[in-house]
C-alpha positions as CSV (number, residue, x, y, z in Angstrom):
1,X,20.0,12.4,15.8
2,X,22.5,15.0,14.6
3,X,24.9,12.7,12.3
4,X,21.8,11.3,11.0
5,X,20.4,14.6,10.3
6,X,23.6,15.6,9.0
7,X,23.5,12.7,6.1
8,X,20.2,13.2,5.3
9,X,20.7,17.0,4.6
10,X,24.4,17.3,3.9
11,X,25.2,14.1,2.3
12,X,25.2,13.3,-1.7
13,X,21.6,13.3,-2.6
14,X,21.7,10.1,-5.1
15,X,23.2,7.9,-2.7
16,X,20.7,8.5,-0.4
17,X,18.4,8.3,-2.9
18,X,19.2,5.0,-3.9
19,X,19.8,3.6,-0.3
20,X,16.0,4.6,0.4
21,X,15.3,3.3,-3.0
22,X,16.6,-0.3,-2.9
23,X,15.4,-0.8,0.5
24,X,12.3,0.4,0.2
25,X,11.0,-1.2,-3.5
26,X,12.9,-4.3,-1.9
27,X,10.5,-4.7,1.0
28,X,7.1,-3.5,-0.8
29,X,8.1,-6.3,-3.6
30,X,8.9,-8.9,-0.9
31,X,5.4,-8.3,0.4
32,X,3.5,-8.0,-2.9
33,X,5.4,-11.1,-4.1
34,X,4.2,-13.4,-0.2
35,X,0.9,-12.3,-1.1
36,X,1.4,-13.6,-4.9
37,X,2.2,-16.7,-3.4
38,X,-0.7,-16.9,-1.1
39,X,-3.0,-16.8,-4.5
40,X,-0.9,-19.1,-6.1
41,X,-1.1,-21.8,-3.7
42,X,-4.7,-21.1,-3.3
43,X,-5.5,-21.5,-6.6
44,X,-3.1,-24.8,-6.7
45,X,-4.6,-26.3,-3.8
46,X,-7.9,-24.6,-3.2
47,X,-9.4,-23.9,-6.8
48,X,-11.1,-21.3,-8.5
49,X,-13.3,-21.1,-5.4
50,X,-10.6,-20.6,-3.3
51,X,-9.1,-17.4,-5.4
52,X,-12.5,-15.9,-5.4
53,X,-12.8,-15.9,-1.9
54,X,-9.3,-14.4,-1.4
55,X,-10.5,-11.6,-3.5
56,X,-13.4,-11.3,-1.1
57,X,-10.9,-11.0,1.8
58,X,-8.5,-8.6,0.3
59,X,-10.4,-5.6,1.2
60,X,-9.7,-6.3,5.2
61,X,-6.1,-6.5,4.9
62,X,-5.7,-3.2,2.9
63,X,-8.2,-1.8,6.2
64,X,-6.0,-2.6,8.3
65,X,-3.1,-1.5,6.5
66,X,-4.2,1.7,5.6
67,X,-4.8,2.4,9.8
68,X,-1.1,1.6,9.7
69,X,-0.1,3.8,7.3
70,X,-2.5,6.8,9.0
71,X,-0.3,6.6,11.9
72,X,2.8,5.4,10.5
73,X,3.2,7.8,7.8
74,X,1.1,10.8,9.0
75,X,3.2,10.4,12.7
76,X,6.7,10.0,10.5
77,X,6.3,12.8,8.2
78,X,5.6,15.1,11.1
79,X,8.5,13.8,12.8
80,X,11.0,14.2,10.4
81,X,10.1,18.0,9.6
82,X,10.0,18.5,13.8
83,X,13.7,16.8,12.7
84,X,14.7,19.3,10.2
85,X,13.4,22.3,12.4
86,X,15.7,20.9,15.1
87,X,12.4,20.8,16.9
88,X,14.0,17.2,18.8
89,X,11.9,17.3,22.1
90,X,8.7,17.6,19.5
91,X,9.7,14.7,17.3
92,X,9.4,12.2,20.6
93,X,6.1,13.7,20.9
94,X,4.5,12.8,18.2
95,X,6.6,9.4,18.2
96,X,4.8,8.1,21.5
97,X,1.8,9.7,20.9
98,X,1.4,7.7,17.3
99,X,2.3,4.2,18.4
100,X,-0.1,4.6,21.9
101,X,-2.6,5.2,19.4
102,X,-1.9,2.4,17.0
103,X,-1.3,-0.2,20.3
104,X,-5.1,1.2,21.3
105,X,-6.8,1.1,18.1
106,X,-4.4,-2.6,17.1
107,X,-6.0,-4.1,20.3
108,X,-9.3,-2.9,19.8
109,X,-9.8,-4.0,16.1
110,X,-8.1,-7.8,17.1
111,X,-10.8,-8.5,19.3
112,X,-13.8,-6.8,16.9
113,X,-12.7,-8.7,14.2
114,X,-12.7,-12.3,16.1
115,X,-16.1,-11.9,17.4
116,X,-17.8,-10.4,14.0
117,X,-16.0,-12.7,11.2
118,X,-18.9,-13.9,10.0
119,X,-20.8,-9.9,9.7
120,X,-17.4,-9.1,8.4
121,X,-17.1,-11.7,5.6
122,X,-21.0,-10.6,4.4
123,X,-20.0,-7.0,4.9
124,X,-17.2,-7.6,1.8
125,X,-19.4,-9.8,-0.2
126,X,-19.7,-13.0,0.4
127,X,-22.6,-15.1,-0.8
128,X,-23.9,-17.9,1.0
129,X,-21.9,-20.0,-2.1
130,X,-18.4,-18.4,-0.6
131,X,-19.7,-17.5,3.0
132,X,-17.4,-20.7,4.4
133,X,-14.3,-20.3,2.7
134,X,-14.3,-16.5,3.3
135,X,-15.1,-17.2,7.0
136,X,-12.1,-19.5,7.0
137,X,-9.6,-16.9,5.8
138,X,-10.7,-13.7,8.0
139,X,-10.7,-16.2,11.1
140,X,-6.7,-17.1,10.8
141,X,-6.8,-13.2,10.2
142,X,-8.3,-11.1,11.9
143,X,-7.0,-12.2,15.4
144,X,-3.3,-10.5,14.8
145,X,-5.4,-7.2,13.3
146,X,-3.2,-5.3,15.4
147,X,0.3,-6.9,14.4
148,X,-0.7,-5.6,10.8
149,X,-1.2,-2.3,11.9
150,X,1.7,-2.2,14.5
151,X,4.4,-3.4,11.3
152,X,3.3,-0.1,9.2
153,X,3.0,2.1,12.2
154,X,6.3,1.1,13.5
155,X,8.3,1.0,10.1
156,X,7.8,4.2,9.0
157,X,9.5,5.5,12.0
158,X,11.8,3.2,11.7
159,X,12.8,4.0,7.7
160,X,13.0,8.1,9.2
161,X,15.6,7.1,12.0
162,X,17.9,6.0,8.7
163,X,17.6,2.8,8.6
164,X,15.5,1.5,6.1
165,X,17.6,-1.8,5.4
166,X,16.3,-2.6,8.6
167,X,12.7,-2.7,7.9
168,X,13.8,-4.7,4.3
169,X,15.3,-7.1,6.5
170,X,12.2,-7.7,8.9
171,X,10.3,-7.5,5.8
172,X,12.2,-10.1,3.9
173,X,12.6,-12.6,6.7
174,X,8.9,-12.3,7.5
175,X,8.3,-13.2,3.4
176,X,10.3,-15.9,3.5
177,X,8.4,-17.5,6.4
178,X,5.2,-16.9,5.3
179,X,5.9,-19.0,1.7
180,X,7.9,-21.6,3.6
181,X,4.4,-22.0,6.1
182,X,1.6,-21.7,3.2
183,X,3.3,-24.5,1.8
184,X,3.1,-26.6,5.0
185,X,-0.3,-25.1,5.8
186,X,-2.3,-25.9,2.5
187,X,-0.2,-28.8,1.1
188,X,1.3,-30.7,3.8
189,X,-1.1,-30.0,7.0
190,X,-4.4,-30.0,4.3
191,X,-5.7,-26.5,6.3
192,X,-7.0,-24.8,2.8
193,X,-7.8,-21.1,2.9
194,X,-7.3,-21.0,6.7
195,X,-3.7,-21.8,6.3
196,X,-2.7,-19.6,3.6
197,X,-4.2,-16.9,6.4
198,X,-2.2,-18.5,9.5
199,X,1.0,-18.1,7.6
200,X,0.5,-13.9,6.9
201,X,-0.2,-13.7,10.2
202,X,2.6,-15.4,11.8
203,X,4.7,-13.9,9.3
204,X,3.6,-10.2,10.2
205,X,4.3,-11.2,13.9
206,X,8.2,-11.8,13.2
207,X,8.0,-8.6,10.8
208,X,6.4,-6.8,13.7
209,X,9.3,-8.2,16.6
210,X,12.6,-7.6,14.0
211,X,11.2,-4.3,13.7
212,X,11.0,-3.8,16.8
213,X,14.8,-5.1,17.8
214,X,15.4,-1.3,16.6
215,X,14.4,0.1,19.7
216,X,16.9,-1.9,21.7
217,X,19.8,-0.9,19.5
218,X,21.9,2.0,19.7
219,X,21.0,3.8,16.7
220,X,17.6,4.3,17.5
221,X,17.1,8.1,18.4
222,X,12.9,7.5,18.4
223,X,12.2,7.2,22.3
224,X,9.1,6.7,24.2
225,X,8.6,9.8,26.8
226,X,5.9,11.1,29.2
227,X,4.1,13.8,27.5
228,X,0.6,15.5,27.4
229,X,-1.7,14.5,24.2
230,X,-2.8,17.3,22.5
231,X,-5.4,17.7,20.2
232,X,-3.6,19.6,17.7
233,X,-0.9,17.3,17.4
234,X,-3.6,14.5,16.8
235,X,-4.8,16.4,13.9
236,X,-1.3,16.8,12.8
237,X,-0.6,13.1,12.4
238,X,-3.3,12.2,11.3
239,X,-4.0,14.9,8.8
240,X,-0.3,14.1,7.5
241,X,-1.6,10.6,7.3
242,X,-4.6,10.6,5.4
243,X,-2.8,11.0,1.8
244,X,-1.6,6.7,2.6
245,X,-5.1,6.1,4.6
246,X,-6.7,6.9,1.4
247,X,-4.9,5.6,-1.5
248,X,-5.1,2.1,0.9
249,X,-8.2,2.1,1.6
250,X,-9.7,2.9,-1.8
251,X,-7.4,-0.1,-3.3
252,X,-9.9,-2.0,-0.6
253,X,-12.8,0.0,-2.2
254,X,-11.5,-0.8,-5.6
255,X,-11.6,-4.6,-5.3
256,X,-14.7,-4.6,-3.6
257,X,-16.5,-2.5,-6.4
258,X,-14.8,-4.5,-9.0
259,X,-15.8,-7.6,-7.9
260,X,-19.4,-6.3,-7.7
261,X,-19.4,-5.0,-11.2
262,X,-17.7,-8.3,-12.4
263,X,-20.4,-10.9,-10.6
264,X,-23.3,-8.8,-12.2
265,X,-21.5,-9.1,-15.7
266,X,-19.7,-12.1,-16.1
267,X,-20.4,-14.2,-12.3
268,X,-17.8,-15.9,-10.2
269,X,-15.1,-16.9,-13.1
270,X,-14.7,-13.3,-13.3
271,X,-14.0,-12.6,-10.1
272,X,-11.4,-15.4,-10.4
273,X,-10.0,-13.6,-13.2
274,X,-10.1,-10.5,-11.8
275,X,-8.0,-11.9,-8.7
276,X,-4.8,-13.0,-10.7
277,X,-5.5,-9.6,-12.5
278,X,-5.6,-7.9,-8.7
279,X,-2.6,-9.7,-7.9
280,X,0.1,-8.7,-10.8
281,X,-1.0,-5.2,-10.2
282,X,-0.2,-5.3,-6.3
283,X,3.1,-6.1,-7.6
284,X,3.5,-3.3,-10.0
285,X,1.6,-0.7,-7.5
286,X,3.9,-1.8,-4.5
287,X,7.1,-0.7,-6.5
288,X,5.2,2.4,-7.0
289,X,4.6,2.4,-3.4
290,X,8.0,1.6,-2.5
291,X,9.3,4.5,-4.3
292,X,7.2,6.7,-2.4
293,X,8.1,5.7,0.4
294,X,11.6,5.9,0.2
295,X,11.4,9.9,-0.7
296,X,9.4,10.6,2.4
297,X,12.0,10.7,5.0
298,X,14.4,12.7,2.8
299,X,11.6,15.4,1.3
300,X,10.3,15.8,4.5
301,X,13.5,16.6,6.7
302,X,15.3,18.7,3.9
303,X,11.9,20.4,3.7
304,X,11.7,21.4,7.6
305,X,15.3,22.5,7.1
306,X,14.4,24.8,3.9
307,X,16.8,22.4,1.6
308,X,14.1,23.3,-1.5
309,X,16.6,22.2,-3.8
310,X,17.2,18.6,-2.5
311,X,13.9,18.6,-3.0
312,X,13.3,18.7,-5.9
313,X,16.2,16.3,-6.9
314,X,14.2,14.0,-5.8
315,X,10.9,14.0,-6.8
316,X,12.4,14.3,-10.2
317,X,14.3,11.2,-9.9
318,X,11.2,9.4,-8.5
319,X,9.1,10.0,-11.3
320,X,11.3,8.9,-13.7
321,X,11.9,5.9,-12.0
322,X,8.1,5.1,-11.8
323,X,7.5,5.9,-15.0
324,X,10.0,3.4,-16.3
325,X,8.6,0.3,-13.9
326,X,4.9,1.0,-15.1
327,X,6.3,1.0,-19.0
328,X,8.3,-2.3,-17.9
329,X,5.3,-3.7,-16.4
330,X,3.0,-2.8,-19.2
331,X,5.1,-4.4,-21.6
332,X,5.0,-7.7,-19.5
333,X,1.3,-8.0,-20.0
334,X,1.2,-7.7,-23.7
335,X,4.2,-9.6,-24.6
336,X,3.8,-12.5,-21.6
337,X,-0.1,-12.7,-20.7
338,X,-0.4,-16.4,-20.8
339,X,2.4,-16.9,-19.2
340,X,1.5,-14.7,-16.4
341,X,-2.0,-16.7,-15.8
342,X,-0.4,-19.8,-15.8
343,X,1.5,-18.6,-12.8
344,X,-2.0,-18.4,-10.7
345,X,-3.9,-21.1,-12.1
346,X,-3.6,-24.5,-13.7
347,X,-7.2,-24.5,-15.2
348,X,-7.8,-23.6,-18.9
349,X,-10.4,-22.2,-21.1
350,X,-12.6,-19.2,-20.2
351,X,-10.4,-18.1,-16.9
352,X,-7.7,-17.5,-19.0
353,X,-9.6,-16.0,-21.7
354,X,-11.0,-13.5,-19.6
355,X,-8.1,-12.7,-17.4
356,X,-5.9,-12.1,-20.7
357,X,-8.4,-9.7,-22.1
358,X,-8.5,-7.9,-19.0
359,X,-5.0,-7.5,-18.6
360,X,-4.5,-6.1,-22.0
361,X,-6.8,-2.8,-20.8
362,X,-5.6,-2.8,-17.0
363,X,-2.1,-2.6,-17.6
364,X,-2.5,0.5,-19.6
365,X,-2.8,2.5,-15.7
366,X,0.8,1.9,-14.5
367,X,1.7,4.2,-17.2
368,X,0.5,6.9,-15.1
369,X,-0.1,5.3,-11.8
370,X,3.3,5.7,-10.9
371,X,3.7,9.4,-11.3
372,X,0.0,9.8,-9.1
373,X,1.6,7.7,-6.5
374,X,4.7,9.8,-6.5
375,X,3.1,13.1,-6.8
376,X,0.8,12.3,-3.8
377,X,3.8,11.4,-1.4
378,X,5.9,14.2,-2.5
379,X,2.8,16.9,-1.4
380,X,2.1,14.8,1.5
381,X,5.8,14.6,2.8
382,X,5.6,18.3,2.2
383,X,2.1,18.8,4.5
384,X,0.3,20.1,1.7
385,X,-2.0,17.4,3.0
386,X,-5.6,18.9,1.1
387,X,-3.9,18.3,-2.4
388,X,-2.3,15.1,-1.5
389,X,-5.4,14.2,-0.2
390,X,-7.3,15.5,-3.7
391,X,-4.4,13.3,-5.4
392,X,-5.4,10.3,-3.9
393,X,-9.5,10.9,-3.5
394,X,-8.9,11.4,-7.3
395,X,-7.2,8.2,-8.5
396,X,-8.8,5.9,-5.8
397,X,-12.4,6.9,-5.3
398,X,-13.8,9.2,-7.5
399,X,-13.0,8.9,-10.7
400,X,-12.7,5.2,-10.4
401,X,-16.1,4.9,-8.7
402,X,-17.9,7.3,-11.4
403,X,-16.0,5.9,-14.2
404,X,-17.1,2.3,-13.1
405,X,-21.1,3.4,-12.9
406,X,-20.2,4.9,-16.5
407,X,-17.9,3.1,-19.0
408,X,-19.8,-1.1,-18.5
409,X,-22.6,0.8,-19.9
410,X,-20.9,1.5,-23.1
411,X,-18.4,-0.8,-23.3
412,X,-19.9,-3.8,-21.4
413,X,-17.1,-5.8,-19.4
414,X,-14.0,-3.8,-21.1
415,X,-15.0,-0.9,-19.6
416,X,-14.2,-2.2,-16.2
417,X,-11.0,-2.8,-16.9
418,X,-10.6,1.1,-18.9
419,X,-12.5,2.4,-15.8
420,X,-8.9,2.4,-14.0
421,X,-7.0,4.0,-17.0
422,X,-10.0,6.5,-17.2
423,X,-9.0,7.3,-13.2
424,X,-5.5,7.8,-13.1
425,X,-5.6,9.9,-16.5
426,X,-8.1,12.2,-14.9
427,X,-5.9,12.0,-12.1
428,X,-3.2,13.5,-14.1
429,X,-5.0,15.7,-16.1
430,X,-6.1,17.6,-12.6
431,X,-2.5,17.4,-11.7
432,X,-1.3,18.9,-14.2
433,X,-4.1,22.0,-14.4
434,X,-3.4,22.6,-10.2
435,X,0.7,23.0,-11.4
436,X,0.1,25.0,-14.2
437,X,-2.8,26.9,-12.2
438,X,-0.1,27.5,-9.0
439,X,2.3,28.3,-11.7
440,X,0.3,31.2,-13.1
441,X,-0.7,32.8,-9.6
442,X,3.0,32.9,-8.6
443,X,4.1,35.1,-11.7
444,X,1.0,37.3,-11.0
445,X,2.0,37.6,-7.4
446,X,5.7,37.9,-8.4
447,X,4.9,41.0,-11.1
């Protein structure tokens, strides 16, 4: 624990940067790009039909991610700043504690989740139309609930103890799998939606056992030991973790609302459009993401050692990095839209038409998403967990939530799409105010 302490607080700050960096945008785009490929065979082999009821389904997987990332990040950040206060014997605290709660609450949701599918599937949306193919994805899902859960819970921790190349690794491998089997699954084997299902979950498994190879090795400092749960260590993690919790589970929120407001405007091609739509902006979102994650374990363990400086090297460099993805991705969608669709899709006419015209509004967010995402880790790798929390209640519920009760109103089906440029501006804008705000009361205090 000491030399890895030592690097992380000692050592050139934009080489650790960067190590966090590659690693962890590496892995997020790995994941975002298996899931791309999940839609794309679906909408090769399954149709139209097929996307729209992956859309239906995305909501549970970004459930049981965000539990992950409760316990994963909320139990890592604490650990790290126990780390930085040289607090060790507190850091495996909160370590076992956090994984016996996400093996509980893993196993618990697994076997809920196979014997309500059906409730479930109705629950996100489904129709009677989409009721079967919906049923048939959740059911090669739902089973391995806690293997989702277990892979964010688990990496986090990992990516603290120093070695985030690790959980790119795990992450990679399990990718690669999960292509190589939907392939088998829809095209060779003829098992549809349910196949395209079977192969995330087997490939979360073998994420969830590399990652766990840590534990055997000798550069793993996180150890299981007897302790006595406490209450306000409970509240600790999970408070830390509620920043990721939300922003996760209102992406969930997002797609479910969406999909509402698009069947009552336009009807199931919309929601087909709206899925390749989804699906590019996972990609863009999980850089963002990735980038988050990799200052976490730095902010937080420089921060419990009063290294403000460090700091602040690095939210700086992470915002400028994010700003430059979102202007990369933005220019993608205007200059390469047809292209994009063509990726998801082999059908013509109004699909594309609708998906084009939605990208050209949509893609305006990830030229602020980015620095949300980032502002809301750095507070929340900090524990200034009430304006992380405000961060991502802003952006993900709502803003986005009001905005999409407001702007189809006025603008009829563009204002869907504006309604998540209208939420991360606001976003922003609040931001902003609360900095300059801060900034005010210090000077007063200070004179």
């Amino acid at each position: 624990m000491n030399e890895k302490k030592k690097i992380l607080l000692n050592g050139n700050i934009d080489k650790i940067f960067l190590k966090y960096l590659i690693n962890s945008v590496l892995g997020m785009l790995v994941v975002s790009f298996y899931i791309l490929v999940d839609t794309m065979f679906v909408g090769r082999g399954v149709g139209s039909d097929g996307l729209a009821a992956l859309n239906i389904c995305l909501p549970a997987f970004n459930i049981l991610n965000s539990i992950g990332l409760l316990f994963g990040m909320g139990g890592a950040t604490a650990l790290s700043i126990s780390v930085g206060k040289n607090d060790i014997l507190e850091s495996r605290r909160i370590f076992t504690q956090t994984i016996l709660l996400a093996v509980v609450t893993g196993i618990i949701i697994s076997i809920s989740g196979v014997g309500f599918t059906k409730e479930i599937g109705y629950m996100l949306g489904a129709t009677e139309e989409s009721i079967y193919l919906v049923n048939e994805y959740l059911s090669g899902m739902l089973f391995m609930g806690f293997s989702y859960i277990l892979v964010h819970t688990v990496a986090s921790f990992i990516r603290n103890d120093n070695r985030p190349r690790l959980v790119m690794v795990a992450t990679v491998s399990s990718g690669i799998i999960n292509i190589i089997l939907d392939y088998i699954f829809i095209f060779h084997l003829n098992l549809g939606i349910k196949g395209a299902a079977l192969a995330t979950s087997i490939s979360s498994f073998l994420n969830l056992l590399i990652l766990c190879s840590h534990f055997r090795s000798k550069k793993s400092t996180l150890k299981l030991i007897k302790f006595n749960p406490r209450v306000s260590r409970l509240v600790r993690i999970l408070s830390n973790g509620m920043p990721s919790f939300i922003i996760e589970i209102s992406s969930g929120i997002v797609i479910y609302t969406f999909n509402i407001a698009i069947l009552t405007i336009i009807g199931k091609i919309g929601v087909s459009a709206y899925s390749i739509i989804a699906n590019v902006a996972l990609v863009c979102a999980s850089i963002f993401t990735g980038i988050a994650q990799a200052i976490q374990p730095i902010i937080s363990i420089n921060y419990g050692a009063q290294q403000y400086e460090r700091v602040e090297i690095v939210k700086k460099r992470a915002l400028k990095y994010a700003f430059t993805i979102g202007l990369i991705f933005y220019l993608m969608g205007i200059l390469f839209p047809t292209q994009i669709v063509s990726i998801f899709t082999l059908e013509k006419g109004e699909i594309v038409d609708i998906t084009i015209n939605g990208m050209m509004y949509y893609f305006l967010a990830f030229l602020i998403m980015g620095s949300n995402i980032v502002l809301g880790s750095y507070y929340q790798s900090i524990e200034y967990t009430i304006t992380s929390n405000i961060i991502s209640l802003g952006r993900g519920i709502i803003f986005l939530i009001g905005s999409l009760m407001i702007l189809p109103k006025i603008f009829g089906v563009n204002g869907i799409w504006i309604s998540v440029v209208f939420a991360e501006a606001m976003t922003l804008i609040c931001i902003y105010t609360y900095i300059q705000f801060k900034n005010y009361n210090n000077k007063i205090i200070e004179n």
